[in-house]
C-alpha positions, 0 to 999 in steps of 0.5 A, spaced: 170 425 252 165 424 247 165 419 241 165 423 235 168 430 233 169 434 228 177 433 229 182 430 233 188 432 234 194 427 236 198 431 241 198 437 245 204 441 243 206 448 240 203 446 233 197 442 236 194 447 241 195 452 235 191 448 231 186 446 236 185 453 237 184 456 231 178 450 230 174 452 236 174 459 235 171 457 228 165 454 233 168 447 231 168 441 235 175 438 237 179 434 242 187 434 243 189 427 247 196 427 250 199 421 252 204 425 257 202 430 263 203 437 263 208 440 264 213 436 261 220 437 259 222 439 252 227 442 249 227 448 243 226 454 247 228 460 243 222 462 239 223 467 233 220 473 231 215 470 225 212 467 231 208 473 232 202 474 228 200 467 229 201 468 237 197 474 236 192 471 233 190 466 238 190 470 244 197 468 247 201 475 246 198 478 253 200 472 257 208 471 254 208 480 256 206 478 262 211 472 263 218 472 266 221 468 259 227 473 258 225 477 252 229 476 244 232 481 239 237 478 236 241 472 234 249 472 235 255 467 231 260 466 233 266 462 230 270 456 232 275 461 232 272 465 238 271 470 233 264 474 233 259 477 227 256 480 233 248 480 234 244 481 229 238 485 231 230 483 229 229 490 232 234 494 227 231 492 221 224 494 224 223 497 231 216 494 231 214 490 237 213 484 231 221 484 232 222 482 240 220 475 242 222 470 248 226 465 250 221 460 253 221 453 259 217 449 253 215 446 260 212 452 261 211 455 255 207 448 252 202 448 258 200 456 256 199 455 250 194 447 252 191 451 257 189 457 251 187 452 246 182 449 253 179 457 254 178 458 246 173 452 246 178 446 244 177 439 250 183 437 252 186 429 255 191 428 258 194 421 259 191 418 253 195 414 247 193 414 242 194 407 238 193 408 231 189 412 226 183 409 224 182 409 216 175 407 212 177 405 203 184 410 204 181 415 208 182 417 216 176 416 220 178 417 227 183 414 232 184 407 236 186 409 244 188 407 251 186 410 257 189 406 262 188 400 258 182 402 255 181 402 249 176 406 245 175 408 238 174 415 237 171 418 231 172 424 227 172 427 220 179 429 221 184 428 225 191 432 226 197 429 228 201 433 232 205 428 235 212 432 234 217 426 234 213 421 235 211 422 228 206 416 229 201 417 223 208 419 218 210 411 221 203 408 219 202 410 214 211 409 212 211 416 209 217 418 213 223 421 210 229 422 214 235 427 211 241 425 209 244 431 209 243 432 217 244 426 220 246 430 226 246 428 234 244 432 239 246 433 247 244 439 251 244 441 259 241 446 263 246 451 268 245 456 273 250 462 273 253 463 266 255 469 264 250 472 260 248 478 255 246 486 259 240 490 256 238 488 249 242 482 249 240 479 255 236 474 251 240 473 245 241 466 243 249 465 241 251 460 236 259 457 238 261 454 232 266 449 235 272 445 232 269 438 231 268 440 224 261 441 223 258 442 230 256 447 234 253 449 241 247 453 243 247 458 248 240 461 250 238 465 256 232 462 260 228 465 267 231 464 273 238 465 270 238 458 267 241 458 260 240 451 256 247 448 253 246 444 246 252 441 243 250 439 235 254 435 230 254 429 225 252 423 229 260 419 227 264 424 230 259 426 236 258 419 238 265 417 237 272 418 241 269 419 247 267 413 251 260 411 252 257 417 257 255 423 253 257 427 259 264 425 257 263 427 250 258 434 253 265 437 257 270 434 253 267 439 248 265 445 252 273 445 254 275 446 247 270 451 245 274 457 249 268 462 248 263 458 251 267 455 257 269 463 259 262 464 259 261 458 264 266 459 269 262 458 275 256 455 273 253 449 276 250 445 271 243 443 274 241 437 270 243 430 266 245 431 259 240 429 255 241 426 248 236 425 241 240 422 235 238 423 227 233 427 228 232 431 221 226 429 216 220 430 212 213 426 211 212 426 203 206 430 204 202 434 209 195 431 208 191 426 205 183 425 205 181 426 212 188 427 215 194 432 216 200 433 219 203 439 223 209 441 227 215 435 227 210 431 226 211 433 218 218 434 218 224 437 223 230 441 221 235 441 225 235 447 231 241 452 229 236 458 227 230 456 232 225 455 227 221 447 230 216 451 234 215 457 229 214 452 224 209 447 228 205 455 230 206 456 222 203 449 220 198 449 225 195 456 223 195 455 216 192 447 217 187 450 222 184 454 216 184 449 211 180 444 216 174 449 218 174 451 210 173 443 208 170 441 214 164 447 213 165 445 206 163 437 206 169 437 203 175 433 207 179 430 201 187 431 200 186 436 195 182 440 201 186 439 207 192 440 203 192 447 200 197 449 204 202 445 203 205 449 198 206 455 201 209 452 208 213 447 205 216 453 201 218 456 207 221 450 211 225 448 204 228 456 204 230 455 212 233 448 209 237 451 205 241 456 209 242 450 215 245 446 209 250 453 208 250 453 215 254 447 215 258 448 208 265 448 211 267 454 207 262 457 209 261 464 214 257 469 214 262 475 215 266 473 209 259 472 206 256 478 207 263 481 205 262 480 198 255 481 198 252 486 203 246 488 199 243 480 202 244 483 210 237 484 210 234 478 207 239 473 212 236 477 217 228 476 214 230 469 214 234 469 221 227 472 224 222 466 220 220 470 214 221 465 209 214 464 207 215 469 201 219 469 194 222 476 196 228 473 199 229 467 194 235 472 192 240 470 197 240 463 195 242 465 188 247 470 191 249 464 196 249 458 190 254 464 186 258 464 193 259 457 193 261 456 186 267 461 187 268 459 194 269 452 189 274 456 184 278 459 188 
């Protein structure tokens, strides 16, 4: 490892094999530290078709045809009635192959996009911790780390924080924000031998909606006829009534969820039910002089429309080139590295919005799409990532006028 770099990226996930990627293509010097070891597991395994062109462009489109992740067109609801909207078909709306994507291992999925980043230039660390961001008169200089216990400063001219939940350099600095519309908890397990979709809907994701008020369970087909279960829910009913093991409170709901547990039947459960708890937030910023935040390390919404590593690709994508351009340019100050903040958090703020709608207890998207038909089209650009536009903003005034009626009536 060498002192000094044009960039450092902290972490070596979705967002931050992105950005290393798009920096040394542009002949950039970069290093990605990573305090884990891959592979390594982690949850989010349902991408989004917006994740194409971003996937396209750093080269990994031929590795994901190649590999066994089942391939995704559509998103299903289904309500806590077990009554389904049907599958929404990215395909139906464009037959383009843009509109089929893939249900991934992350542990898989993460290594091949490291390893991408790796053949595109970018020198990659494994078991280094990071321990603080490194600042000179307000501006970020480069890192503080530990490799074994070592400590070395590392130098640079920005550095990326790609740390996912961790968020360290949003902690550091007390930029971090959490949502207090999502105060949402998470568990979910992995099975073998659910009963799942044929043809195109064999990798469908299904959304259960279940009858402990807002939660929701997922249902996502992986390889090797697994399927990742999550339940989702508000932290005071999800923690609550069940006793101390999440298992409890995991199996006490699948049975209540008819719909889902019909799927089940037969099922063996592969892994202990993991648990992440008020996980929704946002940084005030994305970038500051010498610095920028991408993926979860900015902000995380909550998961029922897949967005977490659409958004850490987007971000990545989009930093990666305000980076280059400031960096070529001698001119790494916040104004630079942040022009892209607009356009993204735009986006991610348009997918806020339906997750809050998702959530209103009045709310459904049959009953919905009922009374204003002519909105199918934006809901599903939205549903396949295409929020970075203001063509779609009509469904919010369509859903703000829904649920003003809604109120009245």
């Amino acid at each position: 490892m060498k002192s000094s770099y044009d960039c450092i990226v902290i972490g070596g996930g979705p967002g931050g094999s992105t950005v290393a990627t798009i920096l040394a293509d542009q002949g950039l010097s970069v290093a990605v530290l990573e305090r884990a070891k891959f592979p390594r597991h982690h949850v989010g395994e349902s991408l989004i078709p917006e994740t194409y062109a971003t996937l396209k462009r750093i080269g990994m489109l031929e590795k994901l045809k190649a590999s066994p992740f089942p391939k995704k067109e559509s998103v299903e609801f289904v309500t806590e009635n077990g009554k389904s909207t049907g599958p929404y078909y990215f395909t139906d709306r464009d037959p383009h192959e843009r509109s089929r994507t893939w249900q991934v291992r992350r542990d898989v999925f993460d290594q091949m996009m490291l390893e991408n980043a790796k053949e595109h230039g970018a020198e990659v660390y494994h078991g280094i911790n990071v321990l603080s961001v490194l600042f000179e008169e307000g501006r970020a200089t480069g890192v503080r780390a530990a490799d074994n216990g070592n400590r070395m400063d590392i130098s640079a001219k920005v550095v990326v924080d790609a740390t996912g939940l961790s968020a360290i350099l949003a902690r550091q600095l007390k930029i971090r924000r959490p949502d207090p519309n999502l105060r949402k908890g998470v568990m979910y397990s992995y099975y073998r031998g659910a009963t799942r979709g044929e043809g195109r809907d064999e990798g469908s994701t299904i959304v259960y909606r279940t009858e402990m008020g807002n939660g929701w369970f997922w249902f996502i087909p992986l390889p090797d006829n697994v399927v990742s279960i999550g339940l989702v829910a508000d932290l005071h009913e999800l923690f609550t009534g069940h006793g101390d093991d999440p298992t409890d409170t995991f199996h006490a709901e699948i049975e209540r969820c008819e719909a889902l547990k019909s799927r089940l039947n037969g099922a063996s459960m592969l892994t202990n039910v993991f648990v992440t708890m008020d996980f929704s937030y946002s940084a005030d910023k994305v970038a500051g002089d010498g610095w920028v935040l991408v993926g979860d390390a900015y902000g995380f919404l909550d998961p029922v429309y897949s967005s977490g590593v659409m958004l850490a690709l987007k971000s990545g994508e989009l930093a990666g080139d305000c980076i280059a351009e400031g960096i070529k340019a001698g001119d790494v100050s916040e104004a630079s590295l942040s022009r892209f903040g607009p356009e993204f958090c735009a986006g991610m703020q348009r997918m806020r919005q339906l997750v809050y709608t998702f959530y209103d207890p009045q709310f459904s998207f049959g009953g919905f799409l009922k009374k204003y038909s002519d909105q199918k089209d934006n809901l599903v650009r939205i549903l396949i990532g295409d929020v970075f536009t203001e063509e779609v903003d009509s469904l919010f005034d369509a859903l703000a006028e829904w649920s003003e009626n809604s109120k009245e009536s």
